[in-house]
C-alpha positions in Angstrom: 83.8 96.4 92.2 82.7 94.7 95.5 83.2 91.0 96.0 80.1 89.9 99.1 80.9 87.0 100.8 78.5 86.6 103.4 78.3 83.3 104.7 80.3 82.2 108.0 82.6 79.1 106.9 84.3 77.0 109.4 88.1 77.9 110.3 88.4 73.9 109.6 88.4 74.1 106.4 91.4 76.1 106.1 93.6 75.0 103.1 97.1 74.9 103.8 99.7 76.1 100.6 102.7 75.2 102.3 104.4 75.1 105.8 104.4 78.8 106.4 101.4 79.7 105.0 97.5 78.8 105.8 94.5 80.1 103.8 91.7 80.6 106.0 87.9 81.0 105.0 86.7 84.0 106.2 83.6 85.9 105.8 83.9 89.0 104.0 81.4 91.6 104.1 81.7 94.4 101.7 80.2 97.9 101.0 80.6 99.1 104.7 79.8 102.7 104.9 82.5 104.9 104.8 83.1 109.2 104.9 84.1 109.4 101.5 82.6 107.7 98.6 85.5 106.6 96.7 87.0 104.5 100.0 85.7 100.8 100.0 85.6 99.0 103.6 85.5 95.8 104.4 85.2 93.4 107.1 87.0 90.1 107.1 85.8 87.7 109.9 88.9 85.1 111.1 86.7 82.7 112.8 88.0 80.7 115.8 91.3 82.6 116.3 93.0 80.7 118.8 92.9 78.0 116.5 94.9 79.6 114.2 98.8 78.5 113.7 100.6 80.5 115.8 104.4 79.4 115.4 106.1 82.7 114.7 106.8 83.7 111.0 103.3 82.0 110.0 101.2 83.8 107.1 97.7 82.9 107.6 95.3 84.8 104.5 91.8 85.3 104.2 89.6 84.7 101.4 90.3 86.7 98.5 87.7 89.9 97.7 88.0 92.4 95.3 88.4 96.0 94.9 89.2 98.4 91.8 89.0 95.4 89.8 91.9 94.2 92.3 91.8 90.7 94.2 93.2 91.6 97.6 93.4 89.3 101.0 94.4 90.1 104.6 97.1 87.8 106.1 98.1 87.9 109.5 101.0 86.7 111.9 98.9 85.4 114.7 102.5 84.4 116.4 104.1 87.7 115.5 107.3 87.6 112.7 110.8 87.8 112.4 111.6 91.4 111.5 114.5 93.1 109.2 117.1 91.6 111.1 115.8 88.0 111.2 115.0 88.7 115.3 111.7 87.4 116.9 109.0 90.1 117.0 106.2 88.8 119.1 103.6 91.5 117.7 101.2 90.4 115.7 101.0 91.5 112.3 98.4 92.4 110.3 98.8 93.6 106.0 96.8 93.4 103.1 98.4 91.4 100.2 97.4 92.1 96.0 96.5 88.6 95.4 95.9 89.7 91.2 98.6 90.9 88.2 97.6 94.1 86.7 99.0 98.0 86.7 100.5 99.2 89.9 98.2 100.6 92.1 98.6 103.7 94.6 96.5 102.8 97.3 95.7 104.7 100.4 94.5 102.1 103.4 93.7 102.0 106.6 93.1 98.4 108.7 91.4 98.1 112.1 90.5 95.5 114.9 87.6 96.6 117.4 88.1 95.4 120.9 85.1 94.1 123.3 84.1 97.5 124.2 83.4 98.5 120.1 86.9 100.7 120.5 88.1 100.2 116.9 91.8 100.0 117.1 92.9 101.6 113.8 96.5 101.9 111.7 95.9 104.6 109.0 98.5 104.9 105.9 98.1 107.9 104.0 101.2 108.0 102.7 102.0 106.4 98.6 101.8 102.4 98.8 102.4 101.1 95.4 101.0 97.4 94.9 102.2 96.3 92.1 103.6 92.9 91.0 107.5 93.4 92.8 106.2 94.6 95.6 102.2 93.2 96.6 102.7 93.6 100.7 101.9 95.7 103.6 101.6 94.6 107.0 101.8 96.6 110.4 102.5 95.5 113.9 101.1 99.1 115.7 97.7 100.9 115.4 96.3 103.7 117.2 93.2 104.2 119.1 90.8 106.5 116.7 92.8 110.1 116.3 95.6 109.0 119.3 99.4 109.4 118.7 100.5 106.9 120.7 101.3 103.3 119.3 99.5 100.7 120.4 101.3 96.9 119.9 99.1 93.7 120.3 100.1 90.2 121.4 98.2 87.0 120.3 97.4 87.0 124.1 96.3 90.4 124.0 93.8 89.6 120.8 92.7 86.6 122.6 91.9 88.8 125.8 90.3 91.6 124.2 89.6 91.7 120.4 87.6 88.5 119.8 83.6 88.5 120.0 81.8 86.2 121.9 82.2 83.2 119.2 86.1 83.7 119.3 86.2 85.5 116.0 88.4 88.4 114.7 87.2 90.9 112.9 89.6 92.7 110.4 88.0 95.8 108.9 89.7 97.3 105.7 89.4 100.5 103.9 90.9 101.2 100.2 90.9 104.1 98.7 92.7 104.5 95.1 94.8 107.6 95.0 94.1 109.8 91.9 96.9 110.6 89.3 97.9 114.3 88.8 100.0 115.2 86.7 102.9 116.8 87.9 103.9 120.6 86.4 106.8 120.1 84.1 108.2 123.1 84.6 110.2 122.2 87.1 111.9 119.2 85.6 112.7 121.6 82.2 114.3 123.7 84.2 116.2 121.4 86.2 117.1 120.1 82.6 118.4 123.6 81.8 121.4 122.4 84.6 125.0 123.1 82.7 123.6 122.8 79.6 125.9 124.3 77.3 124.3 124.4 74.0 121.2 126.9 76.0 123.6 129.0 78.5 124.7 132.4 78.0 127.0 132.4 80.9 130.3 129.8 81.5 132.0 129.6 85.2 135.3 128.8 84.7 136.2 127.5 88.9 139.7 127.0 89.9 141.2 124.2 91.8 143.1 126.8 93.6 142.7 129.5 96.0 144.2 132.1 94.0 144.4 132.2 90.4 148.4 131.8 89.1 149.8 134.1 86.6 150.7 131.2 84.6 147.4 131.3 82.0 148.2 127.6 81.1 148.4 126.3 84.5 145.5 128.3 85.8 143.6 127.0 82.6 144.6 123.4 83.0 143.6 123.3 86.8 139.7 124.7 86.3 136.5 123.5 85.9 133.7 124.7 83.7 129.8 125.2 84.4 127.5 127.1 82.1 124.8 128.6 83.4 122.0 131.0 82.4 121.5 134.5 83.3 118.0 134.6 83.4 118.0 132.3 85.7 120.3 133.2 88.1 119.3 137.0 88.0 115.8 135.5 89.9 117.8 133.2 92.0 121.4 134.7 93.2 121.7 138.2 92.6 125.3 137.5 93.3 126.4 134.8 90.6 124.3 137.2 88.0 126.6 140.3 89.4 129.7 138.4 88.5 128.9 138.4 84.7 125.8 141.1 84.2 128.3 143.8 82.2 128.1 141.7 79.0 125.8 140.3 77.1 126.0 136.9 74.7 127.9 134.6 76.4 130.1 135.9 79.3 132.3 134.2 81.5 133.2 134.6 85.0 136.2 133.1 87.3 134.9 131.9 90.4 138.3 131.3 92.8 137.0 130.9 96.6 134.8 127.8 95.5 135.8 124.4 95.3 134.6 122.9 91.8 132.5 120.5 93.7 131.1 122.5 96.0 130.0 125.0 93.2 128.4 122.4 91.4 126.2 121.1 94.5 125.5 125.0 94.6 124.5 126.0 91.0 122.6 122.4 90.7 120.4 123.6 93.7 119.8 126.7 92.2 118.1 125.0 89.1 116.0 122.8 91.8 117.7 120.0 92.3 118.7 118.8 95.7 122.0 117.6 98.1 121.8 114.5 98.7 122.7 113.8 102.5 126.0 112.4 102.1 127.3 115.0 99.8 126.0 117.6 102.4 127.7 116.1 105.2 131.0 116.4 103.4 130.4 119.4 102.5 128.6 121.0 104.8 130.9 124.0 105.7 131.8 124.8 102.2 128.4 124.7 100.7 126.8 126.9 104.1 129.6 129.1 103.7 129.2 130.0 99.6 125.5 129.4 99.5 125.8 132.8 101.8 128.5 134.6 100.2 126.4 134.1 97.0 122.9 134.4 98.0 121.7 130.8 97.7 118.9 130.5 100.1 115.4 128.7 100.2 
């Protein structure tokens, strides 16, 4: 699972695969000890860093080592890179890169630099990283100094001053850890699935366009729209919607007419665990606050 690459090799023989890109030789040490035995750490030694090509956007990689039957490599931007917005961001930037085809990975990772002083200046990601073949790169301009909150951002001239070791090298250190798969409870997703489904419900909301309901049946008829529901459901969710149409039993129907059809739907879809999206809320903000009170919709 480890790839050991232990012998020093001269920045000089760095191969370059086109105009933006250099890969460097490194020396990669693996098996590094770690808190947890199913993280791998490495260190990946950039020797003679001030040699490296600094123009800004440049992608210099290491050798390639492997882990979870992965090759990986770290690349930097000794010169910093060009962010979102094609703008010059001096920082340098440090990533790992999936260098091999294979199954998407989740990956957990941390990467760290030490200074002169042994301080290792660390950026942790614990958050879902999914290397797969569309998208193979993380990089990171800010790190933190062991359990510290604030950002820390490093120029080439910082790294030069204060992360190289007495040769001039940088050391890279790397920690992987493969994120187990747990199956998620379906029960959640069935019942979400359960969401106006008419051939399962025992209850049908007939919601008018208008405010109050015309005597004309035709008109009234013409201008509503139609949920169906379930009255299991909604007896453990919104006392209130069950209220409207708990007298009968098959299927019942109820006319809801201080509800905008939209707005009812947002409501009764959030009821069977599905969620507003932010623009939909925004719109409707007022409307949804005001019936998800009048009707017992809460979290």
């Amino acid at each position: 699972d480890n790839n050991n690459n232990d012998d020093a090799a001269d920045q000089g023989e760095a191969m370059n695969n086109d105009d933006n890109v250099t890969v460097a030789v490194t020396k990669i040490i693996a098996g590094l000890p770690t808190d947890n035995p199913k993280k791998k750490r490495f260190s990946i030694t950039f020797d003679n860093f001030k040699d490296l090509p600094s123009e800004m956007g440049h992608e210099v990689q290491s050798s390639i080592f492997s882990c979870f039957q992965t090759d990986w490599c770290v690349l930097i931007y000794p010169g910093g890179n060009y962010d979102d917005d094609g703008e010059e961001d001096e920082w340098v930037k440090i990533g790992i890169k999936r260098k091999s085809e294979g199954e998407a990975l989740n990956i957990k990772y941390s990467l760290g630099i030490k200074d002169t002083t042994n301080n290792i200046l660390r950026m942790h990601n614990d958050s879902d990283n999914i290397f797969d073949e569309e998208f193979i790169h993380k990089g990171v301009t800010c790190f933190v100094f062991g359990d510290s909150c604030e950002n820390v951002f490093v120029t080439r001239d910082d790294i030069l001053k204060q992360y190289l070791d007495r040769s001039g090298a940088l050391t890279v250190y790397v920690t992987l850890q493969l994120k187990e798969y747990i199956p998620k409870n379906p029960t959640f997703r069935m019942i979400l699935n359960l969401f106006n489904n008419q051939d399962s419900a025992d209850i049908v909301f007939e919601v008018c366009e208008q405010r109050k309901i015309t005597n004309d049946r035709k008109r009234a008829k013409a201008s509503t729209n139609t949920f169906h529901a379930h009255r299991f459901i909604l007896q453990h969710y919104s006392t209130e919607l069950a209220a409207l149409c708990a007298t009968s039993e098959g299927m019942t129907s109820a006319i809801v007419d201080d509800v905008k059809p939209e707005v009812f739907r947002h409501l009764l879809y959030y009821v069977y665990g599905g969620e507003i999206g932010e623009e939909d809320f925004i719109q409707h903000a007022k409307d949804l606050i005001n019936s998800a009170d009048k009707y017992g919709v809460t979290n």
